[in-house]
N, C-alpha and C positions, 0 to 999 in steps of 0.2 A: 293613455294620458292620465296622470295624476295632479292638475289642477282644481283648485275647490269651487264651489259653488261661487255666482256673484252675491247672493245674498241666502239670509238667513231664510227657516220657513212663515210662509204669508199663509194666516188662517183667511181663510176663502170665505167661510161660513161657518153659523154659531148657533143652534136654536136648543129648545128644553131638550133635546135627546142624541144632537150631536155636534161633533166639530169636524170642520174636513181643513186638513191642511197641507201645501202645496208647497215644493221648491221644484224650480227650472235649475236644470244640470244636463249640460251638453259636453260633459269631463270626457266622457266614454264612449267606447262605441258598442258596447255588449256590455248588459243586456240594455237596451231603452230605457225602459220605466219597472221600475218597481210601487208596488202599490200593497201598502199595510192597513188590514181592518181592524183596530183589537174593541173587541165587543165588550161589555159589563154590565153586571144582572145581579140586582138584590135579591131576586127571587130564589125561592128552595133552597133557603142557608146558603147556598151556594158561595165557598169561602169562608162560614162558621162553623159550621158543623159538618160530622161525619158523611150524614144524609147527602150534604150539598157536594162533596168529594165522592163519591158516589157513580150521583150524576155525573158528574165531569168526565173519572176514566170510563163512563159506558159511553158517551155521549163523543169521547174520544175516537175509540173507538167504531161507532157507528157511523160518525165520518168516513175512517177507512171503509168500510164497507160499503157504501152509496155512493160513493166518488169515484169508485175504481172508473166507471166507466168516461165521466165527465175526464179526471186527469189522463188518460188515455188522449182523448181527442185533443186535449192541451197541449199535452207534448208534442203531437203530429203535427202543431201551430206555431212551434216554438215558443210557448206559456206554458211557465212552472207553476205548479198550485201547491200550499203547504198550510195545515192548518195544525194549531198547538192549543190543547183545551188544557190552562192551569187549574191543579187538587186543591189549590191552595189560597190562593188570591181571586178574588170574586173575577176571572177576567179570562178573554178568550183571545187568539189572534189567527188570522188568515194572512199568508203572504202572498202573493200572486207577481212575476215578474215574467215581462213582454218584451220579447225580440221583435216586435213586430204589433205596429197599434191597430190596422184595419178590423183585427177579430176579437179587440182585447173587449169593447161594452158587450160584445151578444158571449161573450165565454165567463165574464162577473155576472152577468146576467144568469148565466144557465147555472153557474156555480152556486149561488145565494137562493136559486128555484129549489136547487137539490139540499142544501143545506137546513135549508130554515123554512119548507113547505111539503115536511116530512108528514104521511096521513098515518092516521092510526092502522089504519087496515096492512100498509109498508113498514112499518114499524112489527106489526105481529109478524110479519113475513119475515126478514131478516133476524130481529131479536135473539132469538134460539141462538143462531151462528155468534152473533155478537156479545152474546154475556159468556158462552163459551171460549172464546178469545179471550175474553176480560180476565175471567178468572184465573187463564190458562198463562198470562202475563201477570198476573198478583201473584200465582204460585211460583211462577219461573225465577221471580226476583229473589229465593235467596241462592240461586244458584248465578246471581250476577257477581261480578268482580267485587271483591272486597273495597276501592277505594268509593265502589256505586253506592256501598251498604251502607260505608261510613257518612258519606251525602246525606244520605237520606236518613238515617237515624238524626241527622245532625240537625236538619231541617225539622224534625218534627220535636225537638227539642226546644230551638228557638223562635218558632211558630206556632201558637198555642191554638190555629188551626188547620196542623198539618199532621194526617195521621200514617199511622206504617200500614203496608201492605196487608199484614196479617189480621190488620183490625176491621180492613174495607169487604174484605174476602167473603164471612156469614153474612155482610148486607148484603153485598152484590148477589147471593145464593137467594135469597127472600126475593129478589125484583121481580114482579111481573111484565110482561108489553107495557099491560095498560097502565102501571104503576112508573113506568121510564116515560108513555107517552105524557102524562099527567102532568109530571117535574117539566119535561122537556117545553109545553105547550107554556107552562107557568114561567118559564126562563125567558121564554120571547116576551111576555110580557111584560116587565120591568127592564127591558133591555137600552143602555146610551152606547152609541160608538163615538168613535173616534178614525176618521179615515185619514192616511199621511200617504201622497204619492211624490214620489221623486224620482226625475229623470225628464225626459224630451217630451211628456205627454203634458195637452195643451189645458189652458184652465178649465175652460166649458165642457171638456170633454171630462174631467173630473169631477163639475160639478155635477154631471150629468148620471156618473156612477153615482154619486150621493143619493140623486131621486131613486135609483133604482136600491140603495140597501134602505132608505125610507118607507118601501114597501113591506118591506118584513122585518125591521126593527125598531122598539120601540114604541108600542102604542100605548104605554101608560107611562109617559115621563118621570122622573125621579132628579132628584141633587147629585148628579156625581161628585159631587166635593166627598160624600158620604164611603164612599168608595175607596177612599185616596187610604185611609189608615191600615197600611199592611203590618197585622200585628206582630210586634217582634217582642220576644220576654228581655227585658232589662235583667240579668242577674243582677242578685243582691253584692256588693262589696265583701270579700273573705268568704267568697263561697265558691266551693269547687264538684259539678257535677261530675259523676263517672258513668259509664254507660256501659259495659261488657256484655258482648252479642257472640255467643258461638256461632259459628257459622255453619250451617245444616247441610254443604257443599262438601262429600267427604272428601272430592278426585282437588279441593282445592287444597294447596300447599300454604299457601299466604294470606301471612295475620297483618291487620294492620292497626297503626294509633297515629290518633289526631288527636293535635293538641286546639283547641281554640281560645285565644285570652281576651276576652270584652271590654272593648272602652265606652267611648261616651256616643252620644247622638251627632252624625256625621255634620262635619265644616270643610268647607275648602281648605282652613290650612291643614286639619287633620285628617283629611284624603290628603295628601302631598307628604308631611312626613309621615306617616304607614308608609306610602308607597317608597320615598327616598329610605323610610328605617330598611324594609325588605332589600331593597337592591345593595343595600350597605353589607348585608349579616348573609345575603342567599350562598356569595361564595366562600364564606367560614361554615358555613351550614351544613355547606353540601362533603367540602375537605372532612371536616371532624366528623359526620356523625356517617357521612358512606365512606367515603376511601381510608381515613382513620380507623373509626369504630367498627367496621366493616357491618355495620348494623341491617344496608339491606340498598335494592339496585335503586329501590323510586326513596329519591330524598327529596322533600319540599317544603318551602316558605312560601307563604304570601299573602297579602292582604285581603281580609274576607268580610267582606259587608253587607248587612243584612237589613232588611226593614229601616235602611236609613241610622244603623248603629255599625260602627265600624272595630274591627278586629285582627288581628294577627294571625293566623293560622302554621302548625307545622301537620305532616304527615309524612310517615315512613311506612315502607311496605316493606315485608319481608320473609322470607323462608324457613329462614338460620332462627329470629331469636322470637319468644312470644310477646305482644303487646306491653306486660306488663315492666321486662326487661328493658324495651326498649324506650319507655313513658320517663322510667329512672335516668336513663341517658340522657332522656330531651331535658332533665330536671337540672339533672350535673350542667349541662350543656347553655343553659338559660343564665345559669349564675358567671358562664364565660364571658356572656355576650357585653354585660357591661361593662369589664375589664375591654376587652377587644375595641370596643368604640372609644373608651376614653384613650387609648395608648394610641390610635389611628391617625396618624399623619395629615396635616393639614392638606400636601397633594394627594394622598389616596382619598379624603374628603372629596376633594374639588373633583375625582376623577368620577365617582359616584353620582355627583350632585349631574355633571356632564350627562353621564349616560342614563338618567331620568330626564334628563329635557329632551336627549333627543327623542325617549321614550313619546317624549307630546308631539316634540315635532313631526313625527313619521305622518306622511300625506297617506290618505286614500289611497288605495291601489285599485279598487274598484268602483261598481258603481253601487257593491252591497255594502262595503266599506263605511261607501260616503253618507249612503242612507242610516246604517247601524250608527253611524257618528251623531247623528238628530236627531235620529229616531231610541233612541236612551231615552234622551231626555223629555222626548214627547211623553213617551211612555210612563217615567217617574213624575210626567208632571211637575219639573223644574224648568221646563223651557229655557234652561244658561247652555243656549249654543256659544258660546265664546268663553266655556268654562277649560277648556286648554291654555291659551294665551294665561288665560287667570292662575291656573295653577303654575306655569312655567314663571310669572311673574312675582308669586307666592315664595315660589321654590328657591327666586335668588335672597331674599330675605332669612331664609335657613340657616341657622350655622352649627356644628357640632356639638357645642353645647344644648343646644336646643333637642336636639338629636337623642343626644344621652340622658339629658332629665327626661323628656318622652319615655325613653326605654326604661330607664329607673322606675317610671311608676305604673307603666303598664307590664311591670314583671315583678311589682314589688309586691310586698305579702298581703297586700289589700286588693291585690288581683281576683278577678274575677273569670272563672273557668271552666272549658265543658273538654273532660277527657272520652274519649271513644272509640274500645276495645274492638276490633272484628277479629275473633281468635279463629284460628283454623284448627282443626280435629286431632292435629299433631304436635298441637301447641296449647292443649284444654291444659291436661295436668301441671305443665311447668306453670302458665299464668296462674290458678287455682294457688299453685303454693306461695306464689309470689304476692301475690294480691294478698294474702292471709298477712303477711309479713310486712307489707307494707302499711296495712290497716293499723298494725300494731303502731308498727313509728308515728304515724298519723297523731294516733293519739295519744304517745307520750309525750311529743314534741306540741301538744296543745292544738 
């Protein structure tokens, strides 16, 4: 069944360290109820500094390790347990979804015992195991796929507190137990959640988990308004980052470049055209720069928004040419783009604008669907459940003109932009000469 909810979500309850919020959804029949905890903690930098990223991926971590056996007996219930400790944003999330309510309070119960009533003495016990995993996935990462590497440099580029792997690696070497138990004990303490359940689970029995993460979250209240600023760097106007990563992966064949071009601080109308520019430009994108230029098999556009600033993004992956070859291409390739949109037919317009609405209109399919559809918004702390309709009503307002001075000044020379190289080993020497050559033009062209 993909019908929507009757209503929007009902915050239940609201005190100095949490909010619990509820919507009734009987769309589905698998799974029930879904239920999201995402925790936040000023404590131990956690989200400003190195130290505070740290704790995170151990803390990550050491979850897998002390849950094995709770998720075990979850599954045998038909309850999924999922938990995601963010490096970056002071904030933590637990997802937990039930096929089945009679065992759902005594299994949040046993889960938040095991979680957040961790002893020193268990902590020395496991620890050893756990920071050797830690490190053993810091090292692993640069033998991840090139489009992961480029993510991730990408992020710690426009998060001025998000750091690379390589940097977390000598701290995490220095941690002691008692140095992780220390952070860990200091994390509960400044702790607010936020819990969202949706699905057939009934109010009281929701409130009733509330009393139960009461117990081990939060004992020294704080402002989460404080919280809400997820730092993102503004580039400066006429300023263009580069980034070139060789990639330490020798069995890897493929280099890749991402282009990113920074606009302004996000609006509804400016989520709406990024998204209608993208669907306009993805299938000239894809023609010119793969089956044309035959530059490489992963061709992609699309809108990339960060800390509430909104952006374009391309990225190519490829075997045949290195990074720096293929960044010229995207360059040639950018200068087409606004010829293409102005010569574009008023029906090929209207055919794009179409397949962006239907894009809003597509219903839920599920019941994870339905939740992720709300649950964004809880999350970012905009609470505009009705922000589709909005956009789709936004979007008839549009017209191609509009379209094309957009794209005029989000690629014009006051563009603002982060390029980022992941070469592969086969592909060092060509970029090296390339990159020298273009440095040159750079600066004769001012």
């Amino acid at each position: 069944k993909a019908t929507q909810p009757v209503a929007d979500p009902i915050l239940l309850r609201k005190t100095k360290k949490s909010e619990i919020l509820y919507i009734a959804d009987f769309s589905f029949e698998f799974p029930e109820t879904i239920i999201s905890i995402d925790i936040y903690s000023s404590d131990c930098e956690y989200g400003k500094k190195a130290k505070g990223s740290v704790f995170a991926v151990l803390y990550e971590w050491m979850v897998e390790e002390i849950t094995q056996e709770i998720v075990h007996i979850g599954s045998e219930a038909n309850i999924n347990f999922s938990f995601n400790m963010s490096w970056s944003r002071p904030g933590s999330s637990i997802e937990i979804s039930s096929y089945s309510h009679p065992k759902l309070l005594d299994f949040v119960k046993e889960c938040l015992k095991t979680l957040f009533s961790l002893t020193r003495e268990k902590c020395a016990e496991v620890f050893p195991r756990v920071k050797e995993e830690t490190l053993r996935c810091l090292s692993n990462f640069q033998h991840s796929p090139p489009e992961a590497q480029a993510g991730r440099f990408f992020s710690c580029m426009i998060h001025s507190n998000f750091y690379l792997n390589s940097s977390l690696e000598p701290l995490v070497e220095k941690i002691t137990p008692d140095d992780f138990y220390d952070m860990y004990t200091q994390w509960l303490e400044h702790c607010y959640y936020r819990m969202y359940s949706h699905g057939t689970i009934d109010r009281g029995t929701v409130l009733s988990l509330g009393k139960v993460v009461d117990e081990y979250l939060g004992r020294i209240p704080f402002d989460v308004e404080d919280l809400y600023d997820y730092t993102t760097t503004k580039i400066p106007n006429k300023t263009v980052y580069d980034y070139i990563h060789l990639n330490k992966d020798q069995k890897e064949l493929n280099s890749l470049c991402w282009v990113y071009f920074q606009h302004e601080k996000e609006t509804d109308m400016l989520a709406v055209i990024l998204t209608l520019l993208a669907n306009c430009i993805r299938e000239k994108t894809f023609k010119t720069l793969r089956t044309e230029e035959k530059l490489g098999y992963n061709v992609q556009v699309f809108q990339e928004t960060r800390g509430g600033i909104v952006g374009l993004a391309f990225s190519i992956e490829s075997d045949k040419y290195c990074p720096e070859y293929i960044l010229a291409k995207i360059d040639q390739f950018i200068i087409l783009i606004i010829d293409f949109l102005k010569e574009m037919t008023a029906d090929d317009f209207a055919k794009f604008k179409e397949t962006t609405k239907l894009d809003y209109e597509k219903k839920d399919i599920t019941l994870g669907d339905s939740a992720e559809h709300y649950g964004v918004q809880i999350y970012r702390c905009t609470f505009d459940y009705k922000w589709k309709e909005k956009h789709i009503a936004i979007l008839e307002t549009i017209t191609l003109d509009k379209v094309v001075d957009f794209a005029s000044t989000l690629f014009s020379k006051n563009y603002t932009r982060i390029n980022i190289e992941v070469v592969s080993s086969v592909h060092n020497e060509d970029n090296n000469k390339l990159y020298k050559v273009n440095i040159v033009k750079s600066k004769d062209n001012g």
